[in-house]
N, C-alpha and C positions, 0 to 999 in steps of 0.2 A: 434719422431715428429708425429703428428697427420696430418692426410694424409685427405685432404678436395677440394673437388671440385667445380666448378660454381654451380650449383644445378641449381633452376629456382625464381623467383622474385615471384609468388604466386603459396599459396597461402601464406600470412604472417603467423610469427610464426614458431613454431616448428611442421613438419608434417612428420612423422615414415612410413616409406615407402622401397620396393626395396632393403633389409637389410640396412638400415640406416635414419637419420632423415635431411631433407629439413630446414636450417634456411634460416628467410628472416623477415627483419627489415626496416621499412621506415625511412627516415630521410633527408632532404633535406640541410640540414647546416651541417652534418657530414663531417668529411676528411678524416676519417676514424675507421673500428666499429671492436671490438675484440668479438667474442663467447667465452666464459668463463666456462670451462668445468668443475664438479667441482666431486672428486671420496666418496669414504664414507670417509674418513679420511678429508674431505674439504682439500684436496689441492686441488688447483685450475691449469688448463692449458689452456691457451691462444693462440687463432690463431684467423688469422685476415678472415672475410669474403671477399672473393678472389671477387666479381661482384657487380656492383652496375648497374640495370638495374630499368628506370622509377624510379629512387628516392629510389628505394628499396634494401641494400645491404644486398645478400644470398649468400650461402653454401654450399656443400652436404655432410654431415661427414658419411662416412663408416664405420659401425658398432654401429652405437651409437642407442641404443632401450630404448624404454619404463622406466622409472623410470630415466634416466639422469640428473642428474640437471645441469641447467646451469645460464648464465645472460651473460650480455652484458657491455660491457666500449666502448663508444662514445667521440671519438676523434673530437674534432671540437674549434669554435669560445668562448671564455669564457671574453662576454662583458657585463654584466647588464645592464647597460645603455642603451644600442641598443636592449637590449633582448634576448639576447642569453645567456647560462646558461650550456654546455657544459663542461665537464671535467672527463678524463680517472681514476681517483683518485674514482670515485664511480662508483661501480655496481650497474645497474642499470635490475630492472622485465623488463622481454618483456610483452609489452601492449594486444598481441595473448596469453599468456601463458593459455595452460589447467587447471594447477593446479600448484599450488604456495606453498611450502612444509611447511612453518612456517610461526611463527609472527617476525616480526621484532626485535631486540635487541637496544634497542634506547642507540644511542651514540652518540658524538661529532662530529664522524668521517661522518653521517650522512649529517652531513650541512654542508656547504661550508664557512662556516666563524668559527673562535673559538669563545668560550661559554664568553673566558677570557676578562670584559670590559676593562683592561687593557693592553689587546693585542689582538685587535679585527681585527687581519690580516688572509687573505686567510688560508681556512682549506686543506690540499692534503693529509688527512691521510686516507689510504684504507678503504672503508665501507662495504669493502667485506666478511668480519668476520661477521657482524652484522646484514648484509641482509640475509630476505629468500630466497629462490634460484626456479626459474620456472625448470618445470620437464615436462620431454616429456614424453606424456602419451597413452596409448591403447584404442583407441576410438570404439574398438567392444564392442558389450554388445549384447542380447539375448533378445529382446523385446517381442518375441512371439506373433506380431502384436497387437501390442499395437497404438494405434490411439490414437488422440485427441478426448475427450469428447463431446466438441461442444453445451453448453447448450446454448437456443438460450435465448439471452438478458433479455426479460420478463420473465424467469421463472428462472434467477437465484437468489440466497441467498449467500452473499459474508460474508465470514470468514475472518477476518485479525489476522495472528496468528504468532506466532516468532519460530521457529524451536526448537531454546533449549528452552525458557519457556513454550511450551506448554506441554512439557512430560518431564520436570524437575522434577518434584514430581508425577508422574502419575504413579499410583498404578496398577500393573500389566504389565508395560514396564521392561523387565530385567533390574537390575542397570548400567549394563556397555553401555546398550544402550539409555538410558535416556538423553537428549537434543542432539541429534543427526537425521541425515536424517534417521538413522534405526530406530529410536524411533519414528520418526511421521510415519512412515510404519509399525509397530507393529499393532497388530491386536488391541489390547485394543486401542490405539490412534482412529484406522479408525473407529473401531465401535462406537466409543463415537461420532464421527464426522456424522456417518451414521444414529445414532440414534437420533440427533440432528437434520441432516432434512439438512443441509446446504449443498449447488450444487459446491459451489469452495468456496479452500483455497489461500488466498493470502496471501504468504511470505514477512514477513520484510526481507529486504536485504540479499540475501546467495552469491553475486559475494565477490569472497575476499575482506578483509575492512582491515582497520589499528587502532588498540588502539593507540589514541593519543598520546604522549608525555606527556601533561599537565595535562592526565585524568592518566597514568600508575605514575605517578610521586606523584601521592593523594590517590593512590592505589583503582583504580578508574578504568572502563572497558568502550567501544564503545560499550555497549549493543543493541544497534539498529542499528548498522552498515551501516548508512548511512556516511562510509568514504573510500568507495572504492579507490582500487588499481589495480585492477583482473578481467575486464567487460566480461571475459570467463572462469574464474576460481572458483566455488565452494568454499567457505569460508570452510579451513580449519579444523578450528574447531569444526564444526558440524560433521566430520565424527566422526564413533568407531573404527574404522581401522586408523591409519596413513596413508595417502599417498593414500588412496581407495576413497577419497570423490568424484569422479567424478562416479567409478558407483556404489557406494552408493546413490546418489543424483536422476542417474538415477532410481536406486529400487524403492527408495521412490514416487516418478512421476507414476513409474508402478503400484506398489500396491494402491495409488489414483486413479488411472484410472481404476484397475478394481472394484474399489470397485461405478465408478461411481461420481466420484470427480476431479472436474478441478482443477489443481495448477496455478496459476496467479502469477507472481514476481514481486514485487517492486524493480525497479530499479533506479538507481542514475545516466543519464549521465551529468550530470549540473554541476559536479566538483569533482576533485579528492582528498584523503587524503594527498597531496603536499602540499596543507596549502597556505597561502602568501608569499610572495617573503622571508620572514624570515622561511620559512616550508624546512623540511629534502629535497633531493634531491633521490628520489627513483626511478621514471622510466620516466612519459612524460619530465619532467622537463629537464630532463638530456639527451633526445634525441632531441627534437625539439620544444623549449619550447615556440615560437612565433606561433608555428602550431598548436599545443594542445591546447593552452589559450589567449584565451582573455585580453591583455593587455589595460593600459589607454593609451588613444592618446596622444602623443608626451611626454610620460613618461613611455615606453614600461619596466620601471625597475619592475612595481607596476602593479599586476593585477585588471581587470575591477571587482569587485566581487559582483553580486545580488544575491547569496545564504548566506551570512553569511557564512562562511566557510573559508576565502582567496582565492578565488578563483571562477573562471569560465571557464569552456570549452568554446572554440574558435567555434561556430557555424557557422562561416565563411569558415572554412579549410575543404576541401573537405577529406583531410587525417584523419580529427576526423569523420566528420559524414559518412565516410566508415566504420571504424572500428564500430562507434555505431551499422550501420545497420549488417556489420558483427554480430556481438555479438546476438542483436537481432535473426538475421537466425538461428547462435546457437545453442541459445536455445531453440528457435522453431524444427528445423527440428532434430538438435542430443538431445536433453537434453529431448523432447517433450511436453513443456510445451504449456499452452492453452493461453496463455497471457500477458498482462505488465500494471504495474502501473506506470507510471513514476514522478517520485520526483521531485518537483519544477517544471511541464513541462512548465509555462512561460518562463522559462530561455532557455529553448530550441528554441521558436521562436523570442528569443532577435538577430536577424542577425545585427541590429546596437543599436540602443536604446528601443526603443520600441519595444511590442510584435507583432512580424508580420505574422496575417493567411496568408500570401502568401511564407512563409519562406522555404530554399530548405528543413526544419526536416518536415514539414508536406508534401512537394513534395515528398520526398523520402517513408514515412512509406508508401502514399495513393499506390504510383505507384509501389511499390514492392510488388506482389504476395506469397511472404510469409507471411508480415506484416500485411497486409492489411487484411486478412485474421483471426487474431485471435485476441483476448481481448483488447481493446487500452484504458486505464484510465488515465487520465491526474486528477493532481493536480496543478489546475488551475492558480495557485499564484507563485508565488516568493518575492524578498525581494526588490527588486528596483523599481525604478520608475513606478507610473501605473502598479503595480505589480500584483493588483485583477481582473482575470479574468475570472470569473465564469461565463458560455454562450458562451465565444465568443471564443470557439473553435471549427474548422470544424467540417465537416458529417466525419462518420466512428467514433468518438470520444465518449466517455463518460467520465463525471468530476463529483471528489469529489465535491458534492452540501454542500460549506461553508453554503449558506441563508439556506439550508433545517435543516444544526445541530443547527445556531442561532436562528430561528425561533420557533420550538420545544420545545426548553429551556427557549424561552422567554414568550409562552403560559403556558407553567407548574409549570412556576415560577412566573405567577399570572402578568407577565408585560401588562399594558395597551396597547392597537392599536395592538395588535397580529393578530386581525382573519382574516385580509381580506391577509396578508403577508401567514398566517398557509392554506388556501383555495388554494393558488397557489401552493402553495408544497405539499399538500396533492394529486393533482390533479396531480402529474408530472411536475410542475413546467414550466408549456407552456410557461411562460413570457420570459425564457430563452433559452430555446432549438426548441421552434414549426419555429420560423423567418428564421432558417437555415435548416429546413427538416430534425429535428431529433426528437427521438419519447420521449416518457418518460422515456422510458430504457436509456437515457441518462445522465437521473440523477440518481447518487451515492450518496442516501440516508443515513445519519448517525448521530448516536447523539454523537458517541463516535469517536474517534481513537486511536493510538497508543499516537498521541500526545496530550496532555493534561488528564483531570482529567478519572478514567475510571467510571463508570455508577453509583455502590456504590459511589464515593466518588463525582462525579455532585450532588446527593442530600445530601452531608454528610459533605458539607464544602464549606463554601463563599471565603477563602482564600486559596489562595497557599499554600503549607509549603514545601519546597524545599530545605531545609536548609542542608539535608543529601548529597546537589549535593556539596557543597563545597563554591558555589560561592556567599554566601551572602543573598540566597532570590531573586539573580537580575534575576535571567535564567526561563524560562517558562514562559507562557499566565499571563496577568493580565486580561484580560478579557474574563473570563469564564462561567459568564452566567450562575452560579451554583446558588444555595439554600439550604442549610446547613438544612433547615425543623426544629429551631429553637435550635439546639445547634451546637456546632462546633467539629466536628469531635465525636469518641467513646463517648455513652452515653447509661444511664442504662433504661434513661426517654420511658415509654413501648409507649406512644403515638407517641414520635420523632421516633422511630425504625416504629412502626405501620404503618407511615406514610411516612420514608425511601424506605418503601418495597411497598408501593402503587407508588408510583412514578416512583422507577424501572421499574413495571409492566405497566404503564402508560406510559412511554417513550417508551419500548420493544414493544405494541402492535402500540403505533402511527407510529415506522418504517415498520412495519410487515405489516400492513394493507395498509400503502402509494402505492398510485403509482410511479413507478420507479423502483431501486436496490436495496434491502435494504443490508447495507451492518454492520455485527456483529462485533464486536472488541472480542476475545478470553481472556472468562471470565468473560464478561459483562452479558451471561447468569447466572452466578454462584455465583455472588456478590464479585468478584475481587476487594481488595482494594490495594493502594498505600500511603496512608495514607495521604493522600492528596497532595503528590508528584504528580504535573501534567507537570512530566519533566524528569522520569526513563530512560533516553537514558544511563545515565554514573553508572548504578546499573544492575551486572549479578551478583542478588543472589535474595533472599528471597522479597524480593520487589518488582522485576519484575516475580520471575518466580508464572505462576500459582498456587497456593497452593489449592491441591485439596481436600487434608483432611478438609477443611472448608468451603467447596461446599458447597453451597443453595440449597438443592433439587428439591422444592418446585419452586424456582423459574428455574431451569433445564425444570422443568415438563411444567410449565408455558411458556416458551419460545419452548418448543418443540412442545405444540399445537400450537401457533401461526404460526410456519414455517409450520407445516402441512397445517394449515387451507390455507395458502397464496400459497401453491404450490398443493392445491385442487382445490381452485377457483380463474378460470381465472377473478373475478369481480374484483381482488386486482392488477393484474400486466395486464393488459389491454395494448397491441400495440400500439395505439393509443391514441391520446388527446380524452379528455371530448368536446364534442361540444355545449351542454349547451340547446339543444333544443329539441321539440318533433322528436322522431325517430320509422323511418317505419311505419308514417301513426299515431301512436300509441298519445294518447293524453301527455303522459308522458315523462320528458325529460331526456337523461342518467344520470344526477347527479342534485339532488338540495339539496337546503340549509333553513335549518329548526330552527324555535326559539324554544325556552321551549313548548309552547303554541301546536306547531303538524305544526301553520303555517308557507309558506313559507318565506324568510328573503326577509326584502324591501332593497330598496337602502342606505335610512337611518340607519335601524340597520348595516349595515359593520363599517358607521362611528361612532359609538359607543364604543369609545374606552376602556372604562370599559366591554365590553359583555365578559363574560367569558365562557356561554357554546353555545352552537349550536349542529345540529344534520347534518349529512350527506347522505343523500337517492343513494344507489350505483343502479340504473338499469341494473340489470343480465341477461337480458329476450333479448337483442342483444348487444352483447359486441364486436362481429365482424366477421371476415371472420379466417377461418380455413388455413393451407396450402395447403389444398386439396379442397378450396372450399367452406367446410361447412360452417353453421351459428356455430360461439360458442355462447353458451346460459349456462344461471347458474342462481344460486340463485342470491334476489335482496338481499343488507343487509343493514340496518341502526347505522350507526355510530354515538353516543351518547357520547360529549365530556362536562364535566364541571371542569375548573379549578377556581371554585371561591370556597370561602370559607367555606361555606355551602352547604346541600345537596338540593337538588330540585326536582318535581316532573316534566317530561318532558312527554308531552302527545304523545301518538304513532300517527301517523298522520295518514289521509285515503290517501292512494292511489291506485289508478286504477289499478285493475289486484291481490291485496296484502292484502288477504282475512285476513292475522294475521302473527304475528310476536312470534319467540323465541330468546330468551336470551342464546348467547352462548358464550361470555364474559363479564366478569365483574370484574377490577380492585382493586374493592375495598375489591374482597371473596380472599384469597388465592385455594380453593378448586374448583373442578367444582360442577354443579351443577343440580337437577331436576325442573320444573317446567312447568306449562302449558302456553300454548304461550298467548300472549297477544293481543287483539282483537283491530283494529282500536278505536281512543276515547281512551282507557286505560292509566294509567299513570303509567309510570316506575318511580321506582324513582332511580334517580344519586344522588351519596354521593359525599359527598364535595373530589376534586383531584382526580375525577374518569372519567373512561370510558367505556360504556356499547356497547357491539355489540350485533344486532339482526340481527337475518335471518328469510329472509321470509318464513312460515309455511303454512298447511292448519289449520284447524280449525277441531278436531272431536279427 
């Protein structure tokens, strides 16, 4: 008989301590909860947790160490109707677990009803074959004082990258360590990330996920793992060890860190892979599933769901939004990550229907001195009502800027009424973020992301083609905002490619150059395609993963000046808003706006809804205050955009203090380039879908 004591209610989870390990499980509708102990042969041995203190029933097992697996059976009310979803017949993850040993084995036994429509009565067949099992894990690790990076807002460069496809084929990563945490810690990975210039990597989902059912059934993967199960648990499958992913996961954080690179996590707490009330029965569900989830009013059978998914987390239950904040601290203070993206964050301030800035998830992150503290990126939207809310999240915050990627795409692609929309985003987007006291760092600049088309295939395709996902064409964006550059997808035609690769280039500097975040999607540097899949979540193969044998060099190179140039000069990631007026005395004001002509833009030309180019005057010469005080000062530069069809000559303008100008990009060269600067009066000339940067020079 297994010999188990009261232990103590927190913290939750399984905690290895005093030769033995602390369980403790919250559950407010339990009658009572079995620990499920499980040895290498899976058999499984069962003892009941002896306390139930504050809702929380624990344990103390004497002698149970490190590598243990176990789970849990939840004894309680099993009424659908009322909400309750309780039954000892499934093993069930603990919602604390460190590390979660496997994928699931999808079976019958799984759900709570049989498959059979003609005997579609209660399922009680054990699910405990088929489930993976949490393991008590050794939370030491050797840091060697290892800190948080800390890049301060304006000068960072955001990488979005997936842990297995970024070193899936990357030449120079051992094979055994390839799409793994050791693989993005491999020296080859960091250097390429080093050499690229970029300040933080941000991870698609690494908290364990679940391959769907309906995606392993089509032989078919959860490659983006937005379907957690594990909001403390390292996915699995990313280690090269079995059962090491946790400090594996730590390695890879450390060698980021010295190498000078913040890690950022995207994470999911807006719904679990439990599915809808027709979804397998794996861990919330089955301990306290009116606590976990947001059900419909006076239909508690049916969850409330604004993610698409089946489902929503209960943002109401102080028992979820603890463990969220748990999980958060985490990974912050054990895992030491520099930050969070959070997936769907409207859903998160949905406390009844609507998105509420006064809601306890943004009370909680502001006023936790962990949280509060490191990287906070909200994805502004969700799927339900008044879902789009881009701006209207509090101070401390920064959001993926939807208007900044539609905007961008809509000047490139020749749409009329562009410029005075592309002037606000260019600027840091003040329309949205200056009315609540946040700066331009606040906007999460991007043409691209993980979802939808990636860079190559925005100019390489007007249509979707998604047909490899299974489901018909129906899945993924119809409104994409691409431009195909006059053929559709692969073609030989040397002007269509010519002009594929000026547009690349043309998008890549309009981020670079913006004020605000700019943030890269991995591979969008390299000419990553998809083939015009703008919907890879259910492909881990050759589709999603980077293929680096067919890296663009040229544009590598191209994209690794622009990160320099942008983390040289403070004129591109400025603190503050543009104020639009003469500054320090000085006749000149920090930003104007310029026609072909050198003059400045009237009121009338914005409403010009054909004007396809304009020029940008950046004043370098007082950009702001230092942390210590000083003046930053820098070079002025002129930004020279035409997307109209033809090329033009734009006259350099005269301005006060700005004896001459040089050319130190230009869209339309693949190459750099020599030249002598250009003298006020002078005419550059911009080719048709280009963009010219000067900086101010002397003259001699």
């Amino acid at each position: 008989m297994t010999t188990i004591w009261p232990g103590r209610p927190y913290p939750l989870g399984a905690t290895w301590e005093n030769g033995g390990t602390n369980f403790s499980l919250y559950s407010e509708v339990a009658t009572r909860v079995e620990l499920c102990l499980f040895d290498q042969n899976d058999t499984e041995t069962k003892v009941d947790l002896p306390e139930v203190t504050a809702l929380c029933w624990h344990g103390f097992v004497p002698g149970i160490a490190p590598g243990q697996r176990y789970g849990y059976r939840v004894h309680g009310p099993w009424a659908p109707h009322e909400g309750y979803r309780c039954h000892p017949s499934k093993l069930l993850l603990d919602p604390y677990a460190k590390t979660i040993d496997s994928e699931i084995k999808w079976d019958e036994s799984l759900f709570r009803y049989r498959f059979d429509l003609n005997n579609r009565g209660l399922n009680d067949a054990d699910s405990g074959p088929f489930m993976p099992k949490s393991v008590v894990v050794d939370p030491t690790f050797d840091w060697q004082g290892d800190t948080r990076i800390d890049v301060p807002w304006h000068q960072t460069v955001i990488y979005e990258a997936h842990v297995k496809g970024f070193t899936k084929t990357l030449a120079g990563v051992p094979e055994h360590l390839r799409g793994t945490y050791a693989g993005l810690a491999n020296s080859a990975a960091i250097d390429y990330l080093k050499k690229l210039g970029v300040t933080s990597v941000e991870l698609m989902p690494v908290h364990e996920f679940v391959h769907d059912h309906h995606l392993v059934q089509k032989g078919l993967r959860n490659y983006w793992g937005y379907n957690t199960i594990g909001f403390f648990a390292p996915h699995h499958g990313y280690a090269s060890t079995p059962g090491n992913q946790v400090a594996e996961f730590k390695g890879m954080v450390k060698a980021l860190h010295q190498a000078g690179i913040e890690v950022i996590l995207d994470v999911v707490y807006n719904h679990s892979a439990e599915g809808s009330h027709m979804g397998p029965t794996l861990s919330f569900r089955g301990i306290d599933n009116m606590n976990y989830y947001r059900t419909v009013p006076d239909k508690p059978e049916f969850y409330f769901d604004v993610t698409g998914t089946g489902n929503s987390f209960n943002m109401r239950s102080s028992n979820f939004l603890q463990l969220m904040m748990d999980s958060l601290r985490y990974w912050t203070l054990e895992m030491h990550v520099d930050g969070f993206r959070f997936d769907l964050a409207a859903t998160l301030a949905r406390e009844f229907h609507d998105v509420d800035k006064l809601s306890a998830f943004f009370d909680l992150i502001h006023q936790d001195p962990v949280t509060r503290s490191v990287k906070l990126i909200a994805e502004p939207w969700d799927l339900g009502e008044n879902g789009y809310h881009v701006g209207n999240f509090p101070p401390l915050w920064t959001e993926w800027n939807g208007k900044y990627r539609d905007t961008a795409r809509d000047y490139w692609r020749g749409e009329p009424a562009a410029l005075p929309e592309l002037a606000n985003r260019l600027t840091g987007s003040s329309d949205l973020y200056q009315s609540t006291g946040r700066k331009p760092s606040a906007s999460i600049n991007f043409i691209t992301a993980h979802d939808g088309f990636t860079l190559r295939d925005l100019v390489s395709y007007n249509e979707k083609h998604n047909e490899a996902n299974g489901e018909g064409g129906n899945d993924g964006h119809n409104d994409n905002r691409s431009w195909n550059c006059g053929a559709e997808g692969p073609t030989k035609d040397k002007k269509v490619n010519t002009l594929r690769a000026r547009q690349q280039r043309n998008f890549l500097a309009t981020l670079m150059l913006s004020q605000g975040v700019p943030m890269l999607v991995a591979g969008d540097e390299l000419g990553r395609t998809q083939l015009g899949n703008n919907n890879t979540y259910c492909h881990d193969d050759d589709l999603s993963w980077i293929q680096w044998a067919d890296a663009d060099q040229s544009l590598i190179e191209f994209t690794r000046r622009l990160i320099a140039l942008r983390r040289e000069h403070p004129a591109f990631c400025r603190k503050r808003f543009f104020e639009g007026r003469p500054i320090h005395g000085e006749g000149i004001t920090d930003v104007l706006w310029l026609k072909p002509d050198g003059h400045e833009m009237e009121t009338g030309d914005w409403s010009n809804g054909f004007a396809r180019s304009f020029g940008m005057y950046l004043n370098g010469r007082h950009i702001g205050i230092g942390e210590r005080g000083e003046p930053v000062t820098d070079s002025s530069f002129l930004m020279l955009c035409n997307a109209g069809d033809e090329p033009i000559g734009f006259k350099v303008p005269k301005v006060e203090g700005e004896p001459a100008w040089k050319r130190i990009i230009d869209t339309s060269l693949e190459q750099p380039f020599e030249e002598k600067p250009f003298a006020p009066g002078a005419e550059v000339k911009l080719e048709f879908r280009s963009l010219v940067l000067l900086q101010a020079a002397t003259i001699g």
